[in-house]
C-alpha positions in Angstrom: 0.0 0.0 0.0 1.1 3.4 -1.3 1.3 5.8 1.8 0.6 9.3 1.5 2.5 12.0 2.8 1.2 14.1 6.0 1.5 17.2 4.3 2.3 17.4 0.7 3.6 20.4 -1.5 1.5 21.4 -4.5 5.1 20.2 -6.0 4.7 16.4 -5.4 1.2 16.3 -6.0 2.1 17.6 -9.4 5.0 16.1 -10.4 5.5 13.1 -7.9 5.8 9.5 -9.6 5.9 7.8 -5.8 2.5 6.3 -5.1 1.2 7.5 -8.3 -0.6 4.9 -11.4 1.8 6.3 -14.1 4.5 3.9 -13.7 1.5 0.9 -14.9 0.5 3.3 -17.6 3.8 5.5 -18.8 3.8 3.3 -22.1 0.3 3.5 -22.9 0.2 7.3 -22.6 3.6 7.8 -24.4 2.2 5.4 -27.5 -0.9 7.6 -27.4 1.1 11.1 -27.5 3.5 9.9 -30.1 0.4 8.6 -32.3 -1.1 12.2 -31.8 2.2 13.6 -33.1 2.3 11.8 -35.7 -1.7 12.4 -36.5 -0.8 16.3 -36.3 2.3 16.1 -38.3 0.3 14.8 -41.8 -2.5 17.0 -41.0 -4.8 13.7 -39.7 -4.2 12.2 -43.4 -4.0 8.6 -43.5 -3.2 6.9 -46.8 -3.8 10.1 -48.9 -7.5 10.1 -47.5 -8.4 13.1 -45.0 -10.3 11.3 -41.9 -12.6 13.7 -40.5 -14.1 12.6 -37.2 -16.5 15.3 -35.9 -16.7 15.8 -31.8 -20.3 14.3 -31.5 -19.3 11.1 -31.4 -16.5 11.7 -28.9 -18.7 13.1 -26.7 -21.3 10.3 -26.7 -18.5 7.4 -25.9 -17.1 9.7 -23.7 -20.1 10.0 -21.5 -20.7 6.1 -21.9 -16.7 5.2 -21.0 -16.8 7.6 -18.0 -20.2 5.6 -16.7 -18.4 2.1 -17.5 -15.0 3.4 -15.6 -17.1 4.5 -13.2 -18.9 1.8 -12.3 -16.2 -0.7 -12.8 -14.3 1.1 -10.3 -16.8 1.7 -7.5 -17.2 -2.2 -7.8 -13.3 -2.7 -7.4 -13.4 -0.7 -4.6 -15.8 -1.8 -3.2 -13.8 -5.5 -2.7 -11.3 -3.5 -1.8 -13.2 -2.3 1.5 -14.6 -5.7 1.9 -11.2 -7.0 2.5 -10.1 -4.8 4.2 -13.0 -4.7 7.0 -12.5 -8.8 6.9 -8.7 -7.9 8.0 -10.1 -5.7 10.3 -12.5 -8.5 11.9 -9.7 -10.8 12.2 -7.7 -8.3 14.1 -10.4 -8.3 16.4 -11.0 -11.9 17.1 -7.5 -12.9 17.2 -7.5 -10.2 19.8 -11.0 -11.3 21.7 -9.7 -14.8 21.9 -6.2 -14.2 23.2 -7.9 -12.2 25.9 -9.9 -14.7 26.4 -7.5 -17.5 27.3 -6.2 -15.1 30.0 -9.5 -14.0 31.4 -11.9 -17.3 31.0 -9.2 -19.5 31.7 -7.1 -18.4 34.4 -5.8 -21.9 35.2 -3.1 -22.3 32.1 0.1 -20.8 32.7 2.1 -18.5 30.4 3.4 -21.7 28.2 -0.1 -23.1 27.9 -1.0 -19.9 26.7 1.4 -18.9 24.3 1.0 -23.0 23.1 -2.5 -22.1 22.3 -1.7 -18.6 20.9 1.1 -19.8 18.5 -1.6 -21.2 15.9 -3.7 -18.4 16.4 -0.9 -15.9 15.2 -0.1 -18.4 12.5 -3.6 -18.6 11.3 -3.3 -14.7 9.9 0.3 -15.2 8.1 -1.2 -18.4 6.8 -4.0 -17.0 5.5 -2.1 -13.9 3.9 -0.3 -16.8 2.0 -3.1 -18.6 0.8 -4.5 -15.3 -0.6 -1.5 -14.6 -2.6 -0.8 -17.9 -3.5 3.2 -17.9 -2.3 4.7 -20.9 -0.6 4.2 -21.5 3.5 6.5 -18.6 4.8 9.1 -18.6 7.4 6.6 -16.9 10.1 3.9 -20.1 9.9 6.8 -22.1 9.9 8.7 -20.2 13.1 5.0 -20.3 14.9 4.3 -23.6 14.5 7.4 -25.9 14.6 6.9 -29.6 13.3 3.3 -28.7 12.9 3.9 -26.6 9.8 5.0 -29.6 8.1 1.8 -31.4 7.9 0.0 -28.1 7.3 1.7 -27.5 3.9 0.5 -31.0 2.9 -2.9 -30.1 3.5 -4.8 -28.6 0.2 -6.2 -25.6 2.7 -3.4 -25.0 4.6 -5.9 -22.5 6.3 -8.7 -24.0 6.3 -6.7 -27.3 8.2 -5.6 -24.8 10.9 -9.1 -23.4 11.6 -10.2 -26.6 12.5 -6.9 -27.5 14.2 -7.5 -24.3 16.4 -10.9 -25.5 17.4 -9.8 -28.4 19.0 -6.8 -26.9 20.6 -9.1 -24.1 22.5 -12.0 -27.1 23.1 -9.3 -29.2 24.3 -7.9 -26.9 26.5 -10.8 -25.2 27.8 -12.4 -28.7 29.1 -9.0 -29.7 30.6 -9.1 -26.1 33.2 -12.2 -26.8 33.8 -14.4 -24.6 31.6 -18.2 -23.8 31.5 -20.3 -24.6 28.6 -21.2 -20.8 28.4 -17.2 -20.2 28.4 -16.7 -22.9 25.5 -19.6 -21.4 23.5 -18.1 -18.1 24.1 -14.6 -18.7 22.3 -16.6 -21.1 19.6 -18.4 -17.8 18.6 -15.3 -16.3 18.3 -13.9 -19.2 16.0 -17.1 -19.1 14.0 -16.3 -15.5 13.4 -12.3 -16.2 12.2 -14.5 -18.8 10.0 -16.3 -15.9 8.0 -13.1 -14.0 7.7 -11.4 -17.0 6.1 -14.4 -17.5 3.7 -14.7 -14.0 3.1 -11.5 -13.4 1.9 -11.8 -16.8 -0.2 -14.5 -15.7 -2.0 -12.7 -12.3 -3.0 -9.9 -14.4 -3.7 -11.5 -16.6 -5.8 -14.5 -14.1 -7.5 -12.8 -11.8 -10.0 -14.5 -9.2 -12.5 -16.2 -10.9 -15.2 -13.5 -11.0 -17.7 -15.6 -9.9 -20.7 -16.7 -7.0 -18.6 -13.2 -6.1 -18.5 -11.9 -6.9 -21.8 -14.7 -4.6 -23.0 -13.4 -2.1 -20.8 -10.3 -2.2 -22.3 -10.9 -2.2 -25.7 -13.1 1.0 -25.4 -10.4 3.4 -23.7 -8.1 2.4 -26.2 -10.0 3.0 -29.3 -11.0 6.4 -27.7 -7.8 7.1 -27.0 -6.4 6.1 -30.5 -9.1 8.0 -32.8 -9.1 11.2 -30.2 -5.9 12.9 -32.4 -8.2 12.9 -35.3 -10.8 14.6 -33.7 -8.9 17.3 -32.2 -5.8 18.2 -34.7 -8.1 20.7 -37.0 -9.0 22.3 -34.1 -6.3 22.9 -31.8 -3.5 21.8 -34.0 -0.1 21.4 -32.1 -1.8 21.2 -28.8 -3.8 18.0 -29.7 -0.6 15.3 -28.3 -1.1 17.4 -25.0 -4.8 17.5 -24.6 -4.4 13.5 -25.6 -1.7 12.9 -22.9 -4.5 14.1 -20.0 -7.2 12.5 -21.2 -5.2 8.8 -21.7 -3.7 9.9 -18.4 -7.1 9.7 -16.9 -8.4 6.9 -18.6 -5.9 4.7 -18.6 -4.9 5.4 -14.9 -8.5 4.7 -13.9 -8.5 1.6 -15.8 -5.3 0.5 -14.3 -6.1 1.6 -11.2 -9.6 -0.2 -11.1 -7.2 -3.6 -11.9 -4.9 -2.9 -9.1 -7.5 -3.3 -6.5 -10.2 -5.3 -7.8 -7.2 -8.0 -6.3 -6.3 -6.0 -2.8 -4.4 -8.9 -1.9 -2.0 -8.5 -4.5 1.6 -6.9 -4.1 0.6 -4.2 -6.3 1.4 -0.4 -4.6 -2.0 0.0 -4.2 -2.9 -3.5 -2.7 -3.8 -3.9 1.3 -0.3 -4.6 3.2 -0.9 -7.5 4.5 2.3 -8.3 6.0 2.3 -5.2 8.3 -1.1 -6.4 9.0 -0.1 -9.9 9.8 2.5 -8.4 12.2 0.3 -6.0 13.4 -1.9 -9.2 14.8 0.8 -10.9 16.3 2.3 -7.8 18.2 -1.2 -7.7 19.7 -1.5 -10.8 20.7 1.7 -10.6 22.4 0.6 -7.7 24.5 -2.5 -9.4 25.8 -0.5 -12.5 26.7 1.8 -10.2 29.2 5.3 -10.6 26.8 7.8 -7.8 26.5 9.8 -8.5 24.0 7.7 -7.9 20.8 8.5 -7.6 17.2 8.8 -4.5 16.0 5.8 -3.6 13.7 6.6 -2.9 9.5 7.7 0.2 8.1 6.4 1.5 5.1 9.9 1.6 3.0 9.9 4.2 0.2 6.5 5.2 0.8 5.1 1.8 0.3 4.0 -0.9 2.8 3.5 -4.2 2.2 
């Protein structure tokens, strides 16, 4: 995630390319500006023939591109916020439940608890893993010992430890001597981590309609193309720089709406998921009493991951 600065000058919000679309879309826009050149330099001739294209019909697809941009991107956004409250949920529970083995069951000491905790921690690393589909990383592994070896063998890593964490809290809450009302308690809160993890799958697994998308696509770059013959009788010289800002805008949202239609990508503007992963373990930690905890991610260059 791209991180923006407290207090920026008019300069970088200008002319700053940190945090900013235009490294996805440089080439698009410079192949749209050169075309435009060229369209101005033979007086929008092509092949001896004189290709008039009059500003009616530029105004009608660009009404109907702005809507389909428009909508396209409220929908990618709105995935975007859907993962990012389930992130926020499992921040939360992971939370609720480590408090919970400290305040409902008061008879496991410190290693019990941080036996039972481990998984818990290892459930949100897993899970950013599993959304973007990268090996078992070195933090499940460190969390769960031996344990992570039969995980990774699993075909929901994830999904195995859910369960896995069930029994361990069930076990462990009937062995100090737990109420029902206490065990129904932290199975709400499991039930909860449940909806996260199927949440987050169904993101994961529900992208944009591709023929929406290639539609999409194929619009803004035919707009973009003919545009130059539209505008050089008009403004002339000026047409390649009127062209730049509107392929700049189109093309930016387009490849902007991409970007977070997947927020758990490593794109800049995808959630950061492993300051978020770290985020839930330093706060576990604090509930369970330790002072030694990691320190939590920096964003490096402006971005966070």
């Amino acid at each position: 995630m791209t991180l923006r600065p407290q207090t920026p000058t008019l300069w970088v919000l200008l002319f700053s390319l940190k945090g900013s679309i235009i490294p996805a879309i440089w080439r698009k826009v410079l192949y749209t500006v050169l075309l435009s050149s060229l369209v101005v330099a033979t007086h929008g001739t092509l092949y001896h023939y004189k290709v008039i294209i009059t500003s009616t019909p530029f105004t009608l697809w660009g009404l109907t591109l702005a809507i389909f941009l428009g909508f396209r991107n409220n929908v990618a956004y709105q995935r975007f916020w859907e993962a990012r409250t389930l992130w926020g949920e499992l921040l939360i529970v992971t939370r609720n439940l480590a408090r919970q083995t400290r305040s409902l069951l008061p008879d496991l000491d410190a290693d019990s608890r941080r036996q039972l905790c481990n998984p818990l921690i290892a459930f949100s690393y897993a899970l950013r893993d599993q959304l973007r589909d990268t090996p078992q990383s070195d933090d499940v592994r460190r969390l769960l010992g031996e344990e992570a070896v039969a995980l990774a063998a699993s075909r929901s890593p994830t999904n195995a430890l859910l369960a896995s964490l069930g029994q361990r809290f069930a076990e462990r809450g009937r062995a100090s001597g737990a109420s029902d009302i206490t065990l129904a308690a932290i199975d709400q809160q499991m039930t909860r981590l449940s909806y996260v993890l199927g949440g987050c799958e169904r993101i994961r697994n529900t992208p944009i309609p591709y023929p929406y998308i290639l539609m999409l696509h194929r619009i803004v770059h035919v707009y973009c193309f003919l545009l130059p013959f539209c505008l050089v009788d008009s403004i002339g010289w000026f047409t390649p720089l009127a062209v730049c800002v509107l392929a700049y805008t189109f093309f930016g949202l387009d490849a902007l709406g991409d970007q977070i239609a997947d927020p758990f990508d490593t794109q800049p503007n995808d959630l950061p998921l492993d300051a978020m992963s770290r985020n839930v373990e330093i706060a576990v930690l604090e509930i369970l009493g330790d002072t030694d905890l990691p320190e939590a991610l920096q964003p490096v260059d402006g971005l966070l991951l």
